[in-house]
C-alpha positions in Angstrom: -8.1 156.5 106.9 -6.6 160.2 106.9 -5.7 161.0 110.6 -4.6 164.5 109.1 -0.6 164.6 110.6 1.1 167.3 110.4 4.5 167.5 108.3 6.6 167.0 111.2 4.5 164.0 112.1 4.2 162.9 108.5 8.4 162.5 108.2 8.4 160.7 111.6 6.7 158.0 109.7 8.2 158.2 106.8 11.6 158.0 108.8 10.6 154.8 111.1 9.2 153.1 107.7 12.4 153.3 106.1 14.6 152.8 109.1 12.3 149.4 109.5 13.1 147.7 106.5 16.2 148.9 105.7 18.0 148.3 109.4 15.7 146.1 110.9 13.9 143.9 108.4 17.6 142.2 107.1 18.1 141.1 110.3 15.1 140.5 112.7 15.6 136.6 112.1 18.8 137.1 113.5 18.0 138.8 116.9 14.8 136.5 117.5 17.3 133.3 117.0 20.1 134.3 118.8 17.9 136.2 121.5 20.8 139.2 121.5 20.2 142.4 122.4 20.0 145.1 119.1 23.0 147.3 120.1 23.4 148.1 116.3 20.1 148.9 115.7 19.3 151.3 118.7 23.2 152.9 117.9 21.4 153.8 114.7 18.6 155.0 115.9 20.2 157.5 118.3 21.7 158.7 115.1 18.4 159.6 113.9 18.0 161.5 117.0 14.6 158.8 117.6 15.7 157.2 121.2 14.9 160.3 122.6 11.5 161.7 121.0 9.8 161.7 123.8 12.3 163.5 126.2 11.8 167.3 126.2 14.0 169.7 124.3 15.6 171.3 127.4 17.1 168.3 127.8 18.5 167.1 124.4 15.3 165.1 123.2 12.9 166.2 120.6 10.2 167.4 122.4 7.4 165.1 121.0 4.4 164.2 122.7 2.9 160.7 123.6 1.4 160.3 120.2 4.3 160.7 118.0 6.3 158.3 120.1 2.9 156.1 119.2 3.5 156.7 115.5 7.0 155.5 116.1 6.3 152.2 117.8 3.8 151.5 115.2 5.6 152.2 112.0 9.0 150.0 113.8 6.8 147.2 115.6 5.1 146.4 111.9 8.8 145.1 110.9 9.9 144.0 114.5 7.9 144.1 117.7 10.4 142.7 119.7 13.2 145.7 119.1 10.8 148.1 118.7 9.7 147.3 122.4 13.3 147.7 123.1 12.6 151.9 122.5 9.2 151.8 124.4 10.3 150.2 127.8 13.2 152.9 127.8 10.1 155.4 127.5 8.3 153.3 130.1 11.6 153.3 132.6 12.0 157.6 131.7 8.6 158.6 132.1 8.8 158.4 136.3 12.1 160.7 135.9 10.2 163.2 133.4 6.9 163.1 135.5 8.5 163.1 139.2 12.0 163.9 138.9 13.6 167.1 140.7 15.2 169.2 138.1 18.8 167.6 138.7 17.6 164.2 138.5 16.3 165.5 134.9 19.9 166.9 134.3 21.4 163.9 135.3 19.6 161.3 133.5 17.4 162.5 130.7 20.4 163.7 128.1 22.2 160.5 128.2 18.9 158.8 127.6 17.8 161.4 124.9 20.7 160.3 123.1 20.5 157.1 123.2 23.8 156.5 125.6 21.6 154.6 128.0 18.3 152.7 128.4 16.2 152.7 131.1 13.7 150.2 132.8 11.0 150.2 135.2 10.9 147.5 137.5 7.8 146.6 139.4 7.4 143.3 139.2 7.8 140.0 141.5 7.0 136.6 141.8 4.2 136.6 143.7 3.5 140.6 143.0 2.3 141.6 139.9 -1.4 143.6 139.5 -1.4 143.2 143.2 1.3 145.9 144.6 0.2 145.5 148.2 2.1 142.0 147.5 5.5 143.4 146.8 8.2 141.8 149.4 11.4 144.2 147.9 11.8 146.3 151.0 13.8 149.9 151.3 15.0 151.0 154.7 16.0 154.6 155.1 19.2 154.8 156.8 21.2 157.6 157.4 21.9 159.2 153.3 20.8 155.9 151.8 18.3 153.4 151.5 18.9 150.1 151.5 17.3 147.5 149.1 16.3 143.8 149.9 14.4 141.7 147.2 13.8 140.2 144.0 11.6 142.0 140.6 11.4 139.6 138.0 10.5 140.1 134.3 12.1 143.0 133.9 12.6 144.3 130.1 15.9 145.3 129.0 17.2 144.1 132.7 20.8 143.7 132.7 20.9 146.1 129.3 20.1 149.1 130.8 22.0 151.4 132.5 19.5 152.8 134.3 16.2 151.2 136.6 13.5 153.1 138.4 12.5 150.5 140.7 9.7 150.3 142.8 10.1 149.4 146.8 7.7 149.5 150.1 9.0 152.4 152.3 6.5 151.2 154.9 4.7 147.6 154.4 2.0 148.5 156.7 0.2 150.7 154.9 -0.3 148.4 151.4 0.0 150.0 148.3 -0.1 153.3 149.8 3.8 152.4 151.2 4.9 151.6 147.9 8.0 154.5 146.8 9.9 154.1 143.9 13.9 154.8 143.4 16.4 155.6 140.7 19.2 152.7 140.5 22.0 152.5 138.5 23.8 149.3 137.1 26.6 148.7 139.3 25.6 150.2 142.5 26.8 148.2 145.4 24.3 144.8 146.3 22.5 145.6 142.7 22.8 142.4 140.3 21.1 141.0 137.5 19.6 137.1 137.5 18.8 135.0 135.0 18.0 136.1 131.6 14.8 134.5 130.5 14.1 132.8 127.3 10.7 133.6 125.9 8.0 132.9 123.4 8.4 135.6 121.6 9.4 139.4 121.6 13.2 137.5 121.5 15.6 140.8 120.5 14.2 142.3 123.8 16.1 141.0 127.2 14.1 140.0 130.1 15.9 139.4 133.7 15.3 139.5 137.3 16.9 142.1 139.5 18.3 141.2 142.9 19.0 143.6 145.6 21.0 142.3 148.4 21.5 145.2 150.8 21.7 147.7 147.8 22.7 150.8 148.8 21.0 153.7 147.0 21.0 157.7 147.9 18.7 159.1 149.7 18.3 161.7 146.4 17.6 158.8 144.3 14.1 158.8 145.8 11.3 160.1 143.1 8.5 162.5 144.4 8.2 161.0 148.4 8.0 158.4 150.0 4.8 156.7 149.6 4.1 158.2 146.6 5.4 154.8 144.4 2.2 153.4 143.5 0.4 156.9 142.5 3.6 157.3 140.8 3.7 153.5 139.2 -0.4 154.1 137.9 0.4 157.3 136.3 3.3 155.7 133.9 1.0 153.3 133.1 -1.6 155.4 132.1 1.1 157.5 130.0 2.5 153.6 128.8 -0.2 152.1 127.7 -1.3 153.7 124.4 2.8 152.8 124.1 1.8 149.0 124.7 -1.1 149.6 121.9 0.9 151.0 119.4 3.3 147.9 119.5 0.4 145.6 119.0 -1.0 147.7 116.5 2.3 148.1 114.8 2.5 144.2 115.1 -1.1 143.8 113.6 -0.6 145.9 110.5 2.4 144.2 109.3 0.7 140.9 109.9 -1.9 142.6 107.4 0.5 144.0 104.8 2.6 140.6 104.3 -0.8 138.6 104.4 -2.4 140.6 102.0 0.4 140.5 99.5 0.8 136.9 100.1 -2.2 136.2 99.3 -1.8 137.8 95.6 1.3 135.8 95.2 0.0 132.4 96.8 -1.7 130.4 93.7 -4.4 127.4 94.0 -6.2 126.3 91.6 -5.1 128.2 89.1 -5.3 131.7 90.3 -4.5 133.5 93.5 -6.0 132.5 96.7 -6.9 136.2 97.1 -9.7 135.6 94.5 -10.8 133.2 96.9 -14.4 134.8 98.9 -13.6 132.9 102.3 -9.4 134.6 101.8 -11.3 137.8 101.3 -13.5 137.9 104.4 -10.5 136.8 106.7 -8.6 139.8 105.2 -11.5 142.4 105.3 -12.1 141.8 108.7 -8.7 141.8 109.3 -8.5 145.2 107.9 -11.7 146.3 109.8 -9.8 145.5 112.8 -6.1 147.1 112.4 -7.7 150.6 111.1 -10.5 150.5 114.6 -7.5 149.4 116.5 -5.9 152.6 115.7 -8.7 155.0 115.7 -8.5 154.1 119.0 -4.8 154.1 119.6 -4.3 157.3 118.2 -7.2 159.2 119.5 -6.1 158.3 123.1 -2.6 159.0 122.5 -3.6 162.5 121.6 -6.0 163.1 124.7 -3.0 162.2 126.9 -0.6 164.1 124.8 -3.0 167.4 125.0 -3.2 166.9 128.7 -0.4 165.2 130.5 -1.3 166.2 134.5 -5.3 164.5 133.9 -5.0 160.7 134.5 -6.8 158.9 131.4 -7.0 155.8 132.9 -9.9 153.9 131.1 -9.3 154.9 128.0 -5.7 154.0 128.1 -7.1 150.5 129.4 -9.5 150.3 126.5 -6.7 151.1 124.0 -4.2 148.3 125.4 -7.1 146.2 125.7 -8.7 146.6 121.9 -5.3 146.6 120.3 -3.5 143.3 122.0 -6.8 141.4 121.2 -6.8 142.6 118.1 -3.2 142.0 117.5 -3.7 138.0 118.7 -6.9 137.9 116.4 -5.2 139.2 113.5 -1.8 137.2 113.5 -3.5 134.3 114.5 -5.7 134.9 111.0 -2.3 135.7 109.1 -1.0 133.0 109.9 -4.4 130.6 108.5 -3.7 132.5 105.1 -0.2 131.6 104.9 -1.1 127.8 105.6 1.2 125.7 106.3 4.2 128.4 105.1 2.7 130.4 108.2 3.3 127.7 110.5 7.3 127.8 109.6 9.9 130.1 110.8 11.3 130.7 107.0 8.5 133.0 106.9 7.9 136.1 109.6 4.4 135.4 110.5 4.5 132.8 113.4 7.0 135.3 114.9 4.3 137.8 114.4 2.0 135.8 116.2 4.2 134.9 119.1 5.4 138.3 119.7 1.7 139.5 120.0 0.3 137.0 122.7 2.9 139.6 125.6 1.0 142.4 124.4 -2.3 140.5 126.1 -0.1 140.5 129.7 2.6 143.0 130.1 1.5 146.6 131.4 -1.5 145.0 133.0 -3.4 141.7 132.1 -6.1 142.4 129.6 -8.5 141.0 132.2 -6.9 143.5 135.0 -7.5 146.3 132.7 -11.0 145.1 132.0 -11.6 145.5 135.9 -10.5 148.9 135.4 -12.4 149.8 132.8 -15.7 148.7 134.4 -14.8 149.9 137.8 -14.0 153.4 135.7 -17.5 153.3 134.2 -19.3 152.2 137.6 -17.6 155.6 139.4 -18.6 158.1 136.4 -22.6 156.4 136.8 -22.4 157.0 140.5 -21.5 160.8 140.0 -23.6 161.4 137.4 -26.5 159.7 139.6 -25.7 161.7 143.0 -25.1 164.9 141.0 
């Protein structure tokens, strides 16, 4: 399908294609064996000016919206979901600073990010805390010029890697979710350390680590927005995230697509290619069907956030998350029945496909979570409508 970019739009794609198979493609084997972090490969995307598309001009980025950071993900997750995830969190972990930041904690922060000196990540959750904020035991206590940190986040993407962590705390336990604040820490700062690095199913090139604050001392202008204002803070990132989330399982979907198609021209039974075969066709059709709905949805949320950034679009954010990491799981899982038995072993790319899709179903908000706020979105708008 046309989605009608513009030029500028057109050469982002055209950029991340090439950048994918030249940079990434040669080496994606390597990163998901050894589990390393892609140093390299983000040094050479900072080159291209690409860490910071999303960060606004004033402060070295590019400027781009929402949805060309979507065409980005895409076009890098079709080669590589796991480093292409690497970009998004850093947009996850910036977005609090760009939404809620004073204008020196945008000074501070946002060039080094825009050029890719330092990567960011947002840290929310905890072992017995994750949809549920009202659960979260990592404590700040105001005193004097700092606050002062007590807990534990785990899962954390990029943790340990980044430089930079907007971290979210209870100010005041008392009152739930609404005494939830969220602060900008810095690796290093005294009583901030890293624990153990996780080993994962899939997404391998990305790190994933706890945090542990033990008495962590962090300025008082470190806070974002005010206190108590973590949570409205946390949901709004989300909302901005999510079509992020999508575009990584889209972009994970696609490429699933491509190398199954072609394989399946190359791939001879019988005597001619099993894509002559009616039941390879119908796998691959609805396949298709899938990938290019996926990302009429994708896309056409990514632009109503990008055309208004102050309106929270929080179902249809859901609904995009939701429709493209099921789709994603559906479609690699389906890849993987064409390949055979060749799908089923790691000389190939496709079982890496399809175990780097399954964290697109529970990161950012379990698919069923989102599901709940989908319908409770849909309940609201029928009770306005039917009291107006």
């Amino acid at each position: 399908m046309d989605y009608f970019l513009d030029d500028d739009q057109k050469m982002i794609v055209e950029l991340a294609r090439k950048f994918a198979h030249e940079k990434i493609k040669p080496v994606r084997e390597h990163y998901d064996e050894t589990e390393e972090f892609p140093w390299p490969i983000m040094e050479e995307l900072a080159k291209l000016d690409l860490c910071g598309i999303f960060v606004p001009q004033e402060y070295g980025g590019l400027g781009k919206t929402i949805f060309e950071t979507v065409l980005l993900v895409e076009e890098l997750s079709k080669v590589d979901g796991g480093i292409a995830l690497t970009l998004a969190a850093t947009g996850l972990g910036t977005f609090p600073i760009m939404l809620y930041g004073t204008e020196e904690q945008k000074k501070k922060y946002l060039p080094d990010i825009a050029k890719g000196k330092k990567q960011v990540s947002f840290a929310i959750t905890e072992a017995n805390s994750g949809s549920d904020v009202a659960s979260m035991q990592t404590i700040a206590k105001k005193e004097g010029d700092y606050y002062i940190l007590n807990g534990t986040k785990c899962f954390i993407t990029s943790a340990g890697d980044s430089e930079i962590y907007t971290v979210v705390a209870m100010t005041d336990k008392t009152r739930g979710s609404r005494g939830a604040s969220i602060f900008i820490l810095e690796k290093g700062m005294e009583g901030f350390t890293f624990g153990k690095k996780e080993k994962k199913m899939g997404i391998r090139a990305s790190s994933t680590r706890e945090l542990v604050f033990n008495n962590c001392k962090v300025p008082r202008e470190n806070l974002l927005g005010k206190e108590g204002q973590g949570f409205i803070i946390a949901m709004k990132t989300l909302d901005i995230s999510r079509p992020g989330v999508a575009s990584q399982a889209l972009g994970i979907a696609a490429g699933a697509l491509e190398d199954a198609v072609e394989y399946s021209r190359q791939r001879k039974q019988f005597g001619n290619p099993i894509s002559s075969l009616q039941a390879i066709q119908h796998i691959l059709a609805d396949m298709a069907t899938q990938v290019e709905a996926a990302r009429a949805l994708v896309y056409a949320t990514a632009k109503m956030v990008a055309a208004d950034m102050k309106t929270r679009h929080t179902r249809e954010c859901a609904m995009s998350k939701l429709f493209a990491s099921d789709v994603a799981m559906k479609v690699t899982v389906d890849a993987v029945q064409v390949y055979g038995g060749y799908g089923y072993m790691r000389e190939y790319p496709m079982e890496k496909r399809m175990r780097d899709a399954k964290i697109t179903q529970i990161y950012e908000g379990t698919n069923q979570v989102l599901r709940n706020e989908i319908a409770a979105a849909l309940i609201k708008e029928n009770l306005q409508k039917s009291s107006s």
